[in-house]
N, C-alpha and C positions, 0 to 999 in steps of 0.2 A: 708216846707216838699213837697207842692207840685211842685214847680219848682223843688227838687230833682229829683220825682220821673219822671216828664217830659222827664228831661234829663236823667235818667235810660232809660227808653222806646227808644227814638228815639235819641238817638246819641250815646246808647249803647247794647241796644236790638236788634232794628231791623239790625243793621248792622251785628252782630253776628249770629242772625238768618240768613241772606242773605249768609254769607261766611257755617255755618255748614248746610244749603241743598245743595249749590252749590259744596262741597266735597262731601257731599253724592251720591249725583246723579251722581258725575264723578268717583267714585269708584263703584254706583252700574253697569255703563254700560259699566265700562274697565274690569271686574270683569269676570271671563268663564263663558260662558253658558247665557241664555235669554230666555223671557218668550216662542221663541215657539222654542227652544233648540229641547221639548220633540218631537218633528214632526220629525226631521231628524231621528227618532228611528223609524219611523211607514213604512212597508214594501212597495214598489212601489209606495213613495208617490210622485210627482211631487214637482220640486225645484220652479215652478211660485206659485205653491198653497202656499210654504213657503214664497216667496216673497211677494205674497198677503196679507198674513197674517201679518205681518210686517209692510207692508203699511198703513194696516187699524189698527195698534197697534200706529203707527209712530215712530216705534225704527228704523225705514231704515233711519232718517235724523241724521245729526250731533247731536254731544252732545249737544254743546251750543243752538240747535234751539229746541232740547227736551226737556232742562232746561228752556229755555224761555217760550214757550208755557204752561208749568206746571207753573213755576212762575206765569203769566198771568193769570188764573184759579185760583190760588189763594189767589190772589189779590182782585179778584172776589168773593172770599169765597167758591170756585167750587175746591175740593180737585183730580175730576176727577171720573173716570171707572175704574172698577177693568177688568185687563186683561184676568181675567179667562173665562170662558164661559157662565156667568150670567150677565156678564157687568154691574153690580150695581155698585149704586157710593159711592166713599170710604168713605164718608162723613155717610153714613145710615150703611156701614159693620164696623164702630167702635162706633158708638152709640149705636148699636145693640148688640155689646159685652163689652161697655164703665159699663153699670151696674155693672154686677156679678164681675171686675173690680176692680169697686171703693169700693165696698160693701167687699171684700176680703184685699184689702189694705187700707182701713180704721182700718177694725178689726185687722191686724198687726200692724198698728199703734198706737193705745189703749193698744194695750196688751203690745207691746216695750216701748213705754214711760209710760205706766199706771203701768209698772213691773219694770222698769229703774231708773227710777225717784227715788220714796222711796225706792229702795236696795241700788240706789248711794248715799243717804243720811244716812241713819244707817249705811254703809258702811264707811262714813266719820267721824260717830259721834262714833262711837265704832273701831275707827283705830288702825291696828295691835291686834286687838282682832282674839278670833277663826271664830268666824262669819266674820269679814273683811276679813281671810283669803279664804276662803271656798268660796266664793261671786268674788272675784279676781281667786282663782282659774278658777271656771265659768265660768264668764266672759269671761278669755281668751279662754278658749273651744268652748264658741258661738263665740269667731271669728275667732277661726282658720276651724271649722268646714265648709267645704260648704255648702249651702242651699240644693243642691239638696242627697247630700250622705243623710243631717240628714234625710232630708221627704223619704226618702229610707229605713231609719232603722225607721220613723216613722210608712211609708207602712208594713213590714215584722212586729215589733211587733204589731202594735193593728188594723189592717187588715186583715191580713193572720192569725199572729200564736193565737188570742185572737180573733180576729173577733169580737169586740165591733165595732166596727166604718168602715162607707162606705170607698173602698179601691179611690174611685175617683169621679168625675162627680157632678152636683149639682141636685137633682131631677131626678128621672125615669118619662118618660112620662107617665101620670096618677097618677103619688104619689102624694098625698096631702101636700101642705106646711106647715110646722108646725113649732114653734118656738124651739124646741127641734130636727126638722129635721134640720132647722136651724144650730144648735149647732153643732148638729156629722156632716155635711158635712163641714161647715168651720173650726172647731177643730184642723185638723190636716196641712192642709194648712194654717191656719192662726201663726198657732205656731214655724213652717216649715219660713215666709216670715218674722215672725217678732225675730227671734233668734237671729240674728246678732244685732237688734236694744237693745235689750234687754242691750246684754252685752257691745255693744258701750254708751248707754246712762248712761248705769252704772256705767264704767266707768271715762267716763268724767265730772259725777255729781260728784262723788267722787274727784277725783281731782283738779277740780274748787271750789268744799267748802272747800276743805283741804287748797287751798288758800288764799282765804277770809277770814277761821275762825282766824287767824294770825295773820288779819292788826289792824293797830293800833286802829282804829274807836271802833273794837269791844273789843280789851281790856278796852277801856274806858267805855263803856257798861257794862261789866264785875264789874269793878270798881265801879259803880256808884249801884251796889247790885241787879241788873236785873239776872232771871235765866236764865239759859243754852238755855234751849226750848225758849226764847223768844228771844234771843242773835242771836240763830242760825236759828229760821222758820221765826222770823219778821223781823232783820238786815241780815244779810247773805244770804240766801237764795235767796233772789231778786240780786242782784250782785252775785251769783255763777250760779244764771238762763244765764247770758247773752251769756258764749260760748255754751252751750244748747240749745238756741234760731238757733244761727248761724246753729248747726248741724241739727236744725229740720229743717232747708230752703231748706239744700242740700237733705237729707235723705226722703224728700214728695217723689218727683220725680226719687229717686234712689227705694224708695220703688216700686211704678208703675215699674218700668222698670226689678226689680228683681223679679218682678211676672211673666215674661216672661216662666222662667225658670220653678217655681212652678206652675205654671199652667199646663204646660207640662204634669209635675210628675202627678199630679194629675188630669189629664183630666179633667182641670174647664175653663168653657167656655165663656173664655174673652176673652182680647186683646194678651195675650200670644202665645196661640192657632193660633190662627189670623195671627200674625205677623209671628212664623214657617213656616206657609202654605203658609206666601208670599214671607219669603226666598227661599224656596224649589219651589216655583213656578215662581221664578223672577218676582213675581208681584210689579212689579215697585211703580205704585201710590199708591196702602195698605203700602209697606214700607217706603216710602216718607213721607204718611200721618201720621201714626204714630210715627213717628222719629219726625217729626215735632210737633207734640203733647207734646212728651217727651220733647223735648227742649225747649217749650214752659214753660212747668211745671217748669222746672228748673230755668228759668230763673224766673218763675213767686215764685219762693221756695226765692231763693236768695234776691229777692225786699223783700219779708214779712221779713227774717230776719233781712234783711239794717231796716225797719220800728220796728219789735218787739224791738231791740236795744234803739229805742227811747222812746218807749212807757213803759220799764222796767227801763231802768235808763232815769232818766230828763235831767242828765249833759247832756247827749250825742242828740245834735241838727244839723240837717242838712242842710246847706243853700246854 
């Protein structure tokens, strides 16, 4: 297992890592417009004060010695300066909103597998019933829905037209945190990030024990005068977990990433936020550094899958 995982890391990680910054960074700088774009907009400014500027940014040098010098730094663990006009480094501006973050995409992921799970299973175990139906209905509506229409019609009814629940933001300055303040601010973004996982988990729990319940192993089971419940939660269910497993590897790091969006909506103040204000700013390194982040995730989603695989079923060993 662990010489697998070795060779995951460094003869298939890092290289993938090196090729997805090294496009990034060559689409962010061929890309219109750059971080001091917004100067040519300012009346009588002089074009040396913009070259200045530039200089001391170092977007005036070739791509390749921009990518280098930033590879370099973070080689170092040094993810760089934010180009705005605080010049903090990108390393403390995503720690800094990494919390509220992971605290929000956590709780999507509880609620999406913690709701996904047992509806794909009674879903499977009562097939082609009315409940099956009504659940697949669903289903397909959390996934054809986008995330940010639903937290849109989630904002307009119980924000605006009911006004139970805060329309956005995490805390006023001076409110007191409470575990019930808790609940209504993340409530509606949390239900908003986790909708889609709901009905993809549901799905394919459904369809992986509809699988399983079939094979031969468990009509033998069957056979030998065991019940249903014991058939399907103690034999099946461990082998209908394994494409489940797979989808939570990819879905960690797509979850982070579609909070981008929900964040937005809801003025919660994470890396979404963050990451906006660094497209619309050409802030080079915040973009870089989180991108990098996210790829990292992914990659790191994917290994635990290759690994849960093994730890769920025994057959399956990696050498």
């Amino acid at each position: 297992m662990w010489r697998y995982i070795i060779r995951r890391v460094f003869l298939q990680g890092i290289p993938v890592l090196l090729g997805f910054t090294f496009l990034l960074y060559l689409l962010l700088t061929i890309a219109p417009g750059s971080p001091v774009s917004h100067l040519r907009g300012v009346p009588n400014i002089d074009e040396a004060v913009i070259a200045q500027r530039e200089a001391q940014l170092g977007i005036n040098e070739p791509f390749i010695v921009q990518y280098t010098k930033w590879l370099g730094r973070v080689v170092r663990g040094d993810l760089g300066l934010s180009f705005d006009s605080s010049r903090r480094p990108v390393a403390e501006l995503i720690l800094e909103r990494m919390p509220a973050t992971i605290l929000l995409s956590v709780c999507a992921i509880v609620v999406g597998w913690g709701i996904g799970i047992p509806v794909g299973i009674l879903s499977a175990r009562y097939q082609y019933s009315i409940f099956d139906y009504i659940i697949t209905f669903f289903a397909f509506v959390g996934i054809s829905i986008p995330s940010f229409f639903f937290g849109l019609i989630l904002l307009y009814i119980f924000a605006l037209k009911l006004n139970v629940l805060p329309a956005g933001g995490f805390f006023l300055a001076g409110e007191t945190k409470t575990l019930l303040g808790y609940f209504q601010y993340l409530l509606l973004p949390t239900l908003t990030l986790g909708l889609s996982d709901i009905a993809s988990v549901a799905r394919y729990m459904r369809s992986s024990l509809l699988e399983v319940v079939g094979q031969d192993y468990l009509r033998t089971a069957r056979a030998k005068g065991l019940s249903e419940n014991i058939v399907v939660y103690k034999h099946a269910l461990r082998n209908a977990l394994l494409p489940i497993l797979t989808l939570m590897g990819f879905m960690i790091p797509s979850i982070f990433s579609g909070a981008v969006i929900v964040e937005s909506i809801f003025a919660w103040p994470g890396l979404g936020l963050l990451a906006i204000q660094a497209v619309n700013e050409r802030n080079y390194p915040v973009i870089m550094g989180i991108n990098l982040m996210f790829a990292v995730l992914i990659f790191i989603g994917s290994l635990i899958a290759d690994i849960s695989y093994a730890i769920a079923d025994p057959r399956i060993r990696y050498e």
